[in-house]
Every structure is written in structure tokens, then in C-alpha cells.
C-alpha positions as CSV (number, residue, x, y, z in Angstrom):
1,X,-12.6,37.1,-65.1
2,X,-11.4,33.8,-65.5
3,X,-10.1,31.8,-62.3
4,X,-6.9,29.7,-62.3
5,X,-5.6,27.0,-59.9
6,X,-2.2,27.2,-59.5
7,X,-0.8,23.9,-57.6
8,X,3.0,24.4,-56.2
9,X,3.8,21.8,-58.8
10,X,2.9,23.9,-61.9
11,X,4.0,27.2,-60.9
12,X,7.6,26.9,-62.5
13,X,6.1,25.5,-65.1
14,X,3.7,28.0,-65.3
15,X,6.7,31.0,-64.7
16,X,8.5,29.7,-67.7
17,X,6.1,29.5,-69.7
18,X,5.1,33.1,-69.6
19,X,8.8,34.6,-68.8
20,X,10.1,35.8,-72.5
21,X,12.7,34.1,-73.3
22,X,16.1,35.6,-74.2
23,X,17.2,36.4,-77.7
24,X,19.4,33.3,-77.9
25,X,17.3,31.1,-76.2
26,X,14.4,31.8,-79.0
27,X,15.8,30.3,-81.9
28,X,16.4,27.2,-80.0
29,X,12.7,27.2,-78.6
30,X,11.3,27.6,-82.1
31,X,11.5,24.4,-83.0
32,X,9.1,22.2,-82.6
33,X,11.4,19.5,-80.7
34,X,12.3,22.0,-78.3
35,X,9.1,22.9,-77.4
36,X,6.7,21.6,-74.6
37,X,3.2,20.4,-76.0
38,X,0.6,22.9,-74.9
39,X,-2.5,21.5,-72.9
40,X,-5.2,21.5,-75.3
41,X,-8.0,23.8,-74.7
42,X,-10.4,24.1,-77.5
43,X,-13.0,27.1,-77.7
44,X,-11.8,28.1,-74.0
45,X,-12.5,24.9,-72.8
46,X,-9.6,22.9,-71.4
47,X,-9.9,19.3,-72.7
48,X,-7.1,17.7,-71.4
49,X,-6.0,17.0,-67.5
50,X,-2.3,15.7,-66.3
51,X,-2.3,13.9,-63.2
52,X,0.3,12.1,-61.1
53,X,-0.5,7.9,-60.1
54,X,0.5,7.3,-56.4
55,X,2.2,4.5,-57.3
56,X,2.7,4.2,-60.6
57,X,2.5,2.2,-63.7
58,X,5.3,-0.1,-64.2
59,X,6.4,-1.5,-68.1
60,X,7.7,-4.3,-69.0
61,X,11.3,-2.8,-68.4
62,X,10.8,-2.0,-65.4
63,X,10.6,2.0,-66.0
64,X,7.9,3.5,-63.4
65,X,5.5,5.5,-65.5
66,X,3.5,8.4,-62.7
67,X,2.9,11.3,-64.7
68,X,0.1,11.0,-67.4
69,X,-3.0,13.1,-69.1
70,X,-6.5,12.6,-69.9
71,X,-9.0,14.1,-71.8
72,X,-12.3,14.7,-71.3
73,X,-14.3,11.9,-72.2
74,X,-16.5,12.4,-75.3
75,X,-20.2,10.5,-75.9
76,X,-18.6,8.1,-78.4
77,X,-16.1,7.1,-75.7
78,X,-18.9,5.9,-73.1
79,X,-20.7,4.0,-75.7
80,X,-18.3,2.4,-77.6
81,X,-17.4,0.3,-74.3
82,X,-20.9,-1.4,-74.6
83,X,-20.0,-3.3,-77.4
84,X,-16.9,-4.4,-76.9
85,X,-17.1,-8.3,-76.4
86,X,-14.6,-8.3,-73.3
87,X,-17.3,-6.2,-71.2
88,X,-19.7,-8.1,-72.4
89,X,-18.6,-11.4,-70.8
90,X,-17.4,-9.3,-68.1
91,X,-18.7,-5.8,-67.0
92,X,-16.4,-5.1,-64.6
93,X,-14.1,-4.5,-67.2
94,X,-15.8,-1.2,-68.6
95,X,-13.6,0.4,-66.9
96,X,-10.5,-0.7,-68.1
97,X,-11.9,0.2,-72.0
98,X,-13.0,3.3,-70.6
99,X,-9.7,5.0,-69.2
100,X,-8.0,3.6,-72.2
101,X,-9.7,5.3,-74.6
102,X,-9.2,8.8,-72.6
103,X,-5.7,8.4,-71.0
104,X,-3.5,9.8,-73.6
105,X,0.2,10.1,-71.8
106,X,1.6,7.6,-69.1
107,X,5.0,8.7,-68.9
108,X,6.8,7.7,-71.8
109,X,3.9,5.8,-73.3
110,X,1.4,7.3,-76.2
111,X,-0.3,4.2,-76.7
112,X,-2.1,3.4,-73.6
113,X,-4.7,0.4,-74.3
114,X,-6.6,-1.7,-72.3
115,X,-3.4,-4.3,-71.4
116,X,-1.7,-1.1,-70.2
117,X,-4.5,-0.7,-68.1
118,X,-5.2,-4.2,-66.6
119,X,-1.6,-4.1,-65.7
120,X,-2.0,-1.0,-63.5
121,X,-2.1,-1.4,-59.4
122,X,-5.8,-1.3,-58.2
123,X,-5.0,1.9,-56.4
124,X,-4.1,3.6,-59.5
125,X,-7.0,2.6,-61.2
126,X,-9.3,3.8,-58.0
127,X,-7.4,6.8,-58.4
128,X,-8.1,6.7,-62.2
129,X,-11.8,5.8,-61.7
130,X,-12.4,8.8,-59.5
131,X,-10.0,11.5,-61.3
132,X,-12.1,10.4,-65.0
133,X,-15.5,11.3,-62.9
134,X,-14.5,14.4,-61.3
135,X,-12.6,16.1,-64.8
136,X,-15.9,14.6,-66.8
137,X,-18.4,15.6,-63.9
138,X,-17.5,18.3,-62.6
139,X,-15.2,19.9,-64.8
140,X,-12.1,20.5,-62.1
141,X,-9.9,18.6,-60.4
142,X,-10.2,19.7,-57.3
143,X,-11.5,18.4,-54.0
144,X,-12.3,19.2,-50.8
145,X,-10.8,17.3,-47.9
146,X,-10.4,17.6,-44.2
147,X,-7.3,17.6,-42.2
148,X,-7.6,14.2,-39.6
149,X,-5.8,15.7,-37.1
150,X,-6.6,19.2,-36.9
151,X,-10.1,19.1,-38.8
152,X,-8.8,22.3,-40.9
153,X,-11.1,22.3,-44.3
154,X,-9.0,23.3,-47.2
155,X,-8.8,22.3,-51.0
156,X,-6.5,20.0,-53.1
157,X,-5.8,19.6,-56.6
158,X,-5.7,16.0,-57.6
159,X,-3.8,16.8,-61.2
160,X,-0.5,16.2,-59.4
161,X,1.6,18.3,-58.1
162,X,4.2,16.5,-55.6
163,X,3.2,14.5,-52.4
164,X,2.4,16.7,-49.7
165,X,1.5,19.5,-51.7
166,X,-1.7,21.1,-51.9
């Protein structure tokens, strides 16, 4: 029996998705314009993670990009990092090659490269940082965290879902 996080976020999404649509509605859906990409999953396994920035990626037009997806990282990906000359003369910046290689949604944008990335807040690419290591670690996004105030344990889903939500 297969387990599934539902986040308050996704549920609607998730409701639509398996409510049948009616008779009028379907010849509208069948086209492929109309219709939502599905989240990749390849063999049962699901490759590909959405997540929401907490503050965001802003372009040069000023549009605020939060909502993005990554997929999971593949051997090629880590290695090909190495020889890039940029982390070469500076290390640091393995990370920037890295989450541009797996982030393949920001928003609007398809084509997110390393300027995208060096052009990201710091905390978005902490947030980054940690999101690529727990999808390529541990295989969930989920955490467990601790309530400051009342020191309740409970888990989270960092994919998105809206602020405040859990």
C-alpha cells in the first residue's frame, strides 16, 4: 500500500484531478493546451518535486517567480559541475551549476541557468540547497520540526503548499 502526503495546498489540485469531468468539459480538456503537465514519475518512482521559494525569484521585469520544480538529480548532474571552469576558480559556485541543472520550472521560466540562479536571494538558494539534499537523500520532502512555543512535534512538507500550512 502505497502512502501519500497530501499538503492543504495540493488537495484541490489533487480533487480535480481525480473528479471526472463533465461531458462538456472533456472535449475542452483533451487538448493538450488545456491540460495541466503531470508530475513525472517513471517506473513508480516520482522524479520530479514542486516547491514554493520564500521569497522569490525576481526577473528582469520585475515579475516575482515562487513556485518552481526540480528533479531528482542524476550521477551525470553531480559530476558535470567538476569541470566546469567557473567552479574551478571558484568552488563555492557548485552550487549554483548544480540547482541549475535540476530546477526545471521557476514560475514562468523553462530555462533556468546558472545567471538565473546567481540572481536568486541567498535565502532562496539555502532553501534550494537543503530542498535538492532532502528530495536526492532522502527521497521526501518532508521534515520534522518542533513548535517554539508549545514544543508540539509534528511534520511539514517543504514542496509548498501556502505559508502557514503544514
Amino acid at each position: 500500500m502505497r502512502r501519500r502526503t497530501v499538503t492543504a495546498g495540493n488537495l484541490e489540485e489533487l480533487l480535480q484531478a481525480t473528479a471526472p469531468a463533465p461531458a462538456s468539459e472533456q472535449s475542452a480538456a483533451d487538448t493538450p493546451a488545456a491540460a495541466a503537465p503531470p508530475r513525472r514519475e517513471e517506473h513508480g518512482l516520482r522524479t520530479e518535486f514542486e516547491f514554493e521559494l520564500p521569497r522569490g525569484y525576481v526577473d528582469d521585469d520585475g515579475t516575482v517567480h515562487r513556485h518552481g520544480t526540480m528533479r531528482l538529480a542524476t550521477a551525470r548532474d553531480e559530476l558535470r559541475p567538476q569541470i566546469d571552469l567557473r567552479v574551478k576558480e571558484n568552488p563555492a559556485y557548485l552550487s549554483v551549476v548544480l540547482l541549475s541543472q535540476v530546477i526545471t520550472r521557476l514560475g514562468g521560466i523553462t530555462d533556468v541557468h546558472a545567471g538565473v540562479v546567481e540572481r536568486m536571494y541567498a535565502t532562496d538558494v539555502a532553501f534550494l540547497q537543503d530542498f535538492y539534499r532532502r528530495v536526492n537523500s532522502e527521497g521526501h520532502t518532508r521534515a520534522a520540526v518542533t513548535c517554539p512555543h508549545c514544543e508540539g512535534a509534528f511534520e511539514v512538507d517543504l514542496s509548498g503548499g501556502r505559508l502557514g500550512e503544514s
